[in-house]
N, C-alpha and C positions, 0 to 999 in steps of 0.2 A: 627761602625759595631756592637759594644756589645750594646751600647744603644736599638740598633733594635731589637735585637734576645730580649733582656730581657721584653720589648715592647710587645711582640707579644706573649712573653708567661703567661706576665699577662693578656693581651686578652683572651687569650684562658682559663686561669682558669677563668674568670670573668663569660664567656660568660658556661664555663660548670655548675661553681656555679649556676648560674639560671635557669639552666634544671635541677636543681636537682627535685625529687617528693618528694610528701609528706613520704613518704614510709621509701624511703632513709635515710630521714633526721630526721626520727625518728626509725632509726636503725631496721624496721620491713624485715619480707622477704617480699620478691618482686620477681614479673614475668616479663610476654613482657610487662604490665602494664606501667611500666615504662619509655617505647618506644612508646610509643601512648603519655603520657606526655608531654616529649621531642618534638615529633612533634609538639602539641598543643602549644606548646610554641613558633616554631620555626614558626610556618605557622603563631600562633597572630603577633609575632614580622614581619613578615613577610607585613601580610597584614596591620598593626595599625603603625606600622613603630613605635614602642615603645613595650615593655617588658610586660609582664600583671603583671608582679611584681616588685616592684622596693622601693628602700629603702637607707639609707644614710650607713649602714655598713652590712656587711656579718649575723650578729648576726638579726638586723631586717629585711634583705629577706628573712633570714630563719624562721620567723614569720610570716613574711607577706605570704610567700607558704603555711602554715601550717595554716592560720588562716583567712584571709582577703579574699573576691569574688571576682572574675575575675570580672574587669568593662568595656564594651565594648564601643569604641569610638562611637559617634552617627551617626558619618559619613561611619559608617560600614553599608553596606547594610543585609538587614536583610539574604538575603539568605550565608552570609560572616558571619552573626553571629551563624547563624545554624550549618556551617559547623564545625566552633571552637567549639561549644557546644556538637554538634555530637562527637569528636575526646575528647574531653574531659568526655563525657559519654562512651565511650568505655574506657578508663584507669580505670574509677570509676567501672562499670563493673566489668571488669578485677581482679581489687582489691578486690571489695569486694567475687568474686568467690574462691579466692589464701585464706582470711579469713577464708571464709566457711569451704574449702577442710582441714585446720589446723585443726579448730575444730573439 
């Protein structure tokens, strides 16, 4: 029974690790921005049935978020890649607005 529990809560930080945003993980403020991210992550993994980030330890997906383009499966139909790009254009949006409003 402990096996499982300990299990299932490294899943879960695993799985929160990679919704992290760029923002986050370079200690900046952040808004809902952030929440639009999260999704785009959640609907890619959703629809590509794989991660759009992925990396051998915590140190390089935290590189790979901050650094590397989103690359969409070719069997993604285009209106499926629109919609990720769209959700991913509203966070960038979003973000660069929260910039603005500091300066």
């Amino acid at each position: 029974m402990v096996v499982v529990v300990v299990l299932v809560v490294v899943v879960v930080v695993v799985v929160v690790v990679a919704l992290c945003c760029p923002q986050i993980l370079q200690e900046l403020e952040y808004d809902a921005s952030v929440d639009w991210w999260a999704l785009g992550v959640l609907m890619y993994e959703m629809m590509a049935g794989q991660p759009p980030f992925e990396a051998d330890s915590e140190d390089d997906l935290f590189e790979s978020i901050l650094h590397d383009d989103v690359l969409y499966p070719v069997w993604l139909t285009k209106e499926a890649v629109s919609v990720l790009k769209g959700v991913s254009e509203v966070s960038v949006q979003q973000s660069r607005s929260l910039f603005l409003s500091i300066l």
